[in-house]
N, C-alpha and C positions, 0 to 999 in steps of 0.2 A: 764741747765737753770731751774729757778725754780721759782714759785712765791708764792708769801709769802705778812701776810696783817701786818706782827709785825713790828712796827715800831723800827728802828735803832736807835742807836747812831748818834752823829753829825760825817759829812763825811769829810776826810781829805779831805787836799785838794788839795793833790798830791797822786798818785798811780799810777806805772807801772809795765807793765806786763813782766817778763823775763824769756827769752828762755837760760840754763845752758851747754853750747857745753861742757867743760872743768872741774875737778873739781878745787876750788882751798882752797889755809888753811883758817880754820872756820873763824879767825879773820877778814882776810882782805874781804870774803865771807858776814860777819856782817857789815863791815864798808861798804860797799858798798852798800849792803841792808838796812842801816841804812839812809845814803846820799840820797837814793832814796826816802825813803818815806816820810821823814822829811817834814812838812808842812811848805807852801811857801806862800809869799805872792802874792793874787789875782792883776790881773792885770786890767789894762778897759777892759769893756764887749766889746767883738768881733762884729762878727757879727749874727746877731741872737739875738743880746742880752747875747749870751757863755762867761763867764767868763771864758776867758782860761789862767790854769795854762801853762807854756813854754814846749816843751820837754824837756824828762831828756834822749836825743840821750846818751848812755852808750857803748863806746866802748872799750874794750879789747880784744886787737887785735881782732880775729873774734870771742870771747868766748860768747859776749853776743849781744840777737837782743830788743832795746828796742819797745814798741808796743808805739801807744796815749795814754797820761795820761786819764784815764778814767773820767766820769762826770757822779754827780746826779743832774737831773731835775725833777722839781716837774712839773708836767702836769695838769692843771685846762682845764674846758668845761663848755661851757652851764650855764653861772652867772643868765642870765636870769632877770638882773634888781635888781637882792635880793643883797641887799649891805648889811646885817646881813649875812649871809649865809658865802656872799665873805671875809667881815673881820674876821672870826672866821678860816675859813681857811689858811688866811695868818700868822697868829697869828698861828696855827697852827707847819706852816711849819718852820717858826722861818728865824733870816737873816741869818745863818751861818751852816744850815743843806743841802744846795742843792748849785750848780752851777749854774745854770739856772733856769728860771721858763718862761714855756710856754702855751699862753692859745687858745685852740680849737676853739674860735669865740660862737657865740650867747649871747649877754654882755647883749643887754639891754631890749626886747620883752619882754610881759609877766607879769613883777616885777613892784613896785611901785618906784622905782628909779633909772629909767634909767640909765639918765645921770650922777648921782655921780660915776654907775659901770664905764663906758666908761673912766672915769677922774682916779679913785681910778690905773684901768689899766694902762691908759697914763702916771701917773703921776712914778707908780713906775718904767717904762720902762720894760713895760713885754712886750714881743712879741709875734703878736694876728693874727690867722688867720679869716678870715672873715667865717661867719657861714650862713646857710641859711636864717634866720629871721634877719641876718642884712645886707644880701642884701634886703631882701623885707623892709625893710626901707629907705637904698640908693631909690634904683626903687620909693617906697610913692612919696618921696621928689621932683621926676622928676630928679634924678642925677643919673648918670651910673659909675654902681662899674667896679674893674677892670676885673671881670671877672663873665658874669651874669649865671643866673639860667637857668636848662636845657631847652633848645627848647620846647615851650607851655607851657611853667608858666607864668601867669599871673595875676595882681592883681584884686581882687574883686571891683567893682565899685559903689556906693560907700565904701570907705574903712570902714573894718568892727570896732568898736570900739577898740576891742585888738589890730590893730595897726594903728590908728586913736591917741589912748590917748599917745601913748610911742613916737609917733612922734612931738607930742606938746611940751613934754619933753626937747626935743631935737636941740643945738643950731646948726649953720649951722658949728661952726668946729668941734663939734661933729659925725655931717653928715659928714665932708670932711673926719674926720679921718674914719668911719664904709668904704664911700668909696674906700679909699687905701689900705685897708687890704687883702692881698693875700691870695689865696686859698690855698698852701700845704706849706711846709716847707721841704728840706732834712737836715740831720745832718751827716756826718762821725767820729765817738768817738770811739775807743779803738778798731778797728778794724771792728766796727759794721755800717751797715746803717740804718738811722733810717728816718723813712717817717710821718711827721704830717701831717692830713686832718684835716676838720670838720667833713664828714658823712662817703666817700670815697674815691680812688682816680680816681671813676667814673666825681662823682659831689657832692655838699656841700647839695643834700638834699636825697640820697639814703642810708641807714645807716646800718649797717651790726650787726646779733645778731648772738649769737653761735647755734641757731638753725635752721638756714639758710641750705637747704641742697648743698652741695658742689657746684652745678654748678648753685647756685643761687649764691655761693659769689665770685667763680670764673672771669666771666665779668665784677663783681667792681674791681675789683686790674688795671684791665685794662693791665695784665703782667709785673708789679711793683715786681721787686726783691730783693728789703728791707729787712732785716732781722727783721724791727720791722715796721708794719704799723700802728699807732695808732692813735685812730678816737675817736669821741664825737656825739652828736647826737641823739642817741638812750637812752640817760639818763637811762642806765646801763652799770655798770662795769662791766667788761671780762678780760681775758687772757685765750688766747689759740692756740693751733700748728694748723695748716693750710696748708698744702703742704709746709714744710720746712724753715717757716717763723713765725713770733708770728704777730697775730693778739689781739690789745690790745686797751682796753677803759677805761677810769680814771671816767667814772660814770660823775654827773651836780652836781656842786656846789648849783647852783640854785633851781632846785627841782628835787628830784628823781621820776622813774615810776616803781622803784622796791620794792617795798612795804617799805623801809627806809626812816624815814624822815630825816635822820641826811645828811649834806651836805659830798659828796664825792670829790676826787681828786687821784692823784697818782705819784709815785714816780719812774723814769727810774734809776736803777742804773749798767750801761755799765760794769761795771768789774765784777758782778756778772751776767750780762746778768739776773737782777732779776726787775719784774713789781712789784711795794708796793701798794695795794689799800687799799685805809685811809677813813676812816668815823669821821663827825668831828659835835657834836652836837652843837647847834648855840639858839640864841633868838629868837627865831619865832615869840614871842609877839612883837620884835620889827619890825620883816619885814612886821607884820599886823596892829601895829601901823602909820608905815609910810604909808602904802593904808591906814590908812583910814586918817590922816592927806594932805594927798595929792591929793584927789578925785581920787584914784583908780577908772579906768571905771570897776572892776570886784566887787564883796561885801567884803568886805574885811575879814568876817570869813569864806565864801566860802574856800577866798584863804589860810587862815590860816590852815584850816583844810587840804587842800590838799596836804600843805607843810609838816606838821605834819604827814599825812599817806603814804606821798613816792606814792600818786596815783593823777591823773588829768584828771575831767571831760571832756568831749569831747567840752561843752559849755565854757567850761573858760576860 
């Protein structure tokens, strides 16, 4: 397993993995290996959103075992309202470089454009875990998401203006959608399980950093035996082993806290069992132009500036 930030070639869009019991002549060994890898055409997304190629089940007599076609998923987190951030990413990722694309939750708090993010998500049919700042917008609203925040959270009375403004934003099926959005996701791909959260699989607002000592990050797993558990959250990117499992974060599209300002994401690629973290620079003038077109409740070169240095004040 390895990780790696260089960006690939476009991904076929078939690949399996085979196990060789027998030998047999080069030719018919080529034509075989050839059949199998040959790109196929995409079928309707699954569930999840998984654009699953079919199995290529190969059997000869018992000479070969074939494994699940493997999948690349782009992984987004944390949009956070910045729809420059978010389209420079997509644009980015290209339509024909990944399988799937899945986003960690947190879409609209924060950013001067909420509701475009929620819409821009809906509309391309990405599938979206609910993040902790957009249950605390369900909850604003008086609406109950499917699954609330840990025991003793509660909202500040009156609502403070950071999510006071993004709620005004906000139509009620934009609300209805932030409220159906589930808290994890599981995947089974090429042999591997793969676990989405937003922060944990404690809860959507405990968030895990590599320098967490062991038995600090231990009780979030909650004894989740995932080969990949990957979180958002903590608006920095990781990869790393963890008691026999990869713990892994695709960084916030929306704004970084790692001194980066360029917007981040990440890429799962299951046949390599390899994590891709992407940095992707974007128009900040225009994610400061739209605050201040839009009466951002924040200044809108505060927020420029924060954007731009990958840091955020504790007031903004």
């Amino acid at each position: 397993m390895s990780l790696a930030a260089a960006r690939p070639g476009p991904a076929e869009a078939a690949i399996c993995s085979l196990d060789v019991a027998v030998s047999l002549p080069d030719w018919i060994s080529a034509l075989i290996l050839f059949a199998l890898n040959r790109p196929i055409s995409r079928p309707d997304p699954g569930p999840f959103g998984l654009a699953r190629a079919p199995r290529r089940v190969v059997r000869w007599g018992r000479s070969f075992k074939a494994r699940w076609l493997a999948v690349r998923i782009a992984i987004l987190s944390d949009i956070h309202g910045n729809l420059a951030a978010l389209e420079a990413v997509l644009a980015d990722i290209g339509p024909e470089s990944v399988d799937a694309m899945v986003c960690l939750g947190d879409l609209a708090f924060k950013g001067p454009q909420p509701a475009e993010c929620i819409r821009r998500i809906r509309e391309l049919g990405i599938p979206c875990l609910h993040g902790n700042t957009d249950v605390a917008l369900v909850m604003a609203a008086g609406r109950t998401p499917r699954r609330p925040l840990p025991e003793g959270f509660s909202l500040p009375d009156p609502l403070p203006p950071g999510l006071a403004w993004p709620l005004s934003q906000l139509t009620d099926a934009d609300l209805d959608y932030l409220a159906g959005l589930p808290f994890s996701h599981r995947l089974e791909a090429d042999g591997q399980t793969v676990l989405f959260v937003h922060a944990s699989p404690q809860d959507a607002v405990t968030g895990i950093v590599p320098t967490m000592a062991a038995d600090e990050i231990r009780p979030l797993l909650r004894g989740e035996q995932a080969d990949w558990i990957i979180c958002g959250h903590v608006h920095q990117p990781y990869a790393f082993r963890f008691e026999g499992r990869w713990l892994a974060n695709p960084g916030a599209v929306g704004f970084s806290l790692d001194g980066d300002g360029r917007a981040a994401y990440a890429v799962l690629d299951t046949a390599r069992s390899r994590f891709e973290l992407r940095r992707v620079a974007y128009d900040v003038d225009a994610a400061v132009a739209a605050a201040r077109e839009r009466g951002f409740w924040a200044d809108p070169d505060r927020y420029g500036k924060a954007l731009r240095t990958g840091t955020w004040p504790a007031d903004l």
